[in-house]
N, C-alpha and C positions, 0 to 999 in steps of 0.2 A: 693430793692430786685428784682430781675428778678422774669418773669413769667414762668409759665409751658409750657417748649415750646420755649424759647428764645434761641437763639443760639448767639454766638460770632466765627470768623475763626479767625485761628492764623497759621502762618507758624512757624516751627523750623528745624532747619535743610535741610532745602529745600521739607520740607515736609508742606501741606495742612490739617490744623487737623479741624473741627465742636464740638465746646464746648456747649452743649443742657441741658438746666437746667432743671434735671427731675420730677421740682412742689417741693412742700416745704413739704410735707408729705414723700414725696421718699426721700428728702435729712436728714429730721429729721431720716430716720429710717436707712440712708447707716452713718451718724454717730454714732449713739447709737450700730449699729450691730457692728462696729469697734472698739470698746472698748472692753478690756477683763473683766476678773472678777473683776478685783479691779479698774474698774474704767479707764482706761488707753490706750488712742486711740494705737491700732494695722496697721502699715505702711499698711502691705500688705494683710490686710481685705480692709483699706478704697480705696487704690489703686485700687484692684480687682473690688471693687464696682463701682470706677471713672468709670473703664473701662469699665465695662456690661452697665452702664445706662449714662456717661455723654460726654466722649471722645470718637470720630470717626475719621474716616476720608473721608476728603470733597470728595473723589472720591467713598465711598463707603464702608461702612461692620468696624468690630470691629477692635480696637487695644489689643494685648497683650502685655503679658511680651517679646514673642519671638519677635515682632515687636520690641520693643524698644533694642534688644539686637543686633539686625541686623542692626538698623540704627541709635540709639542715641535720645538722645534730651529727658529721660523719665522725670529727673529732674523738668527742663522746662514746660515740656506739664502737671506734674502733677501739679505744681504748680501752672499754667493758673486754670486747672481747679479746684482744691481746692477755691481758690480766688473768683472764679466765682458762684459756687456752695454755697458756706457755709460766700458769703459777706453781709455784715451789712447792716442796714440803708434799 
């Protein structure tokens, strides 16, 4: 398990992204917030969350939706960070 605080860089797309694992209490609760009523993780609650608290970029300041829609690669970059965020062990 990464620590609070640990980052990992990844390019996609020709883009510089900083992956920062924001502690195990901030991730326990950006899972549970993404879930609906019946139990059932929500894309674009946990996305949202990637984005305020775990995905940046290496030059600086947040990534949105509108970012991703101008240059690509959301699939990718959310995947990295899911993986990194919520891995085992």
């Amino acid at each position: 398990m990464a620590k609070k605080g640990e980052q990992k860089e990844i390019t996609v797309e020709g883009i510089d992204y900083v992956i920062q694992y924001p502690g195990l209490r901030e991730a326990i609760r950006m899972r549970d917030n993404s879930k609906n009523e019946h139990g059932v993780q929500v894309g674009e609650k946990l996305y949202s969350a990637l984005m305020e608290h775990v995905v940046f970029l290496k030059e600086g300041g947040k990534v949105t939706y509108e970012h991703f829609e101008e240059n690509g690669g959301f699939t990718e970059v959310m995947k990295e960070a899911v993986n990194f965020t919520f891995q085992e062990g």
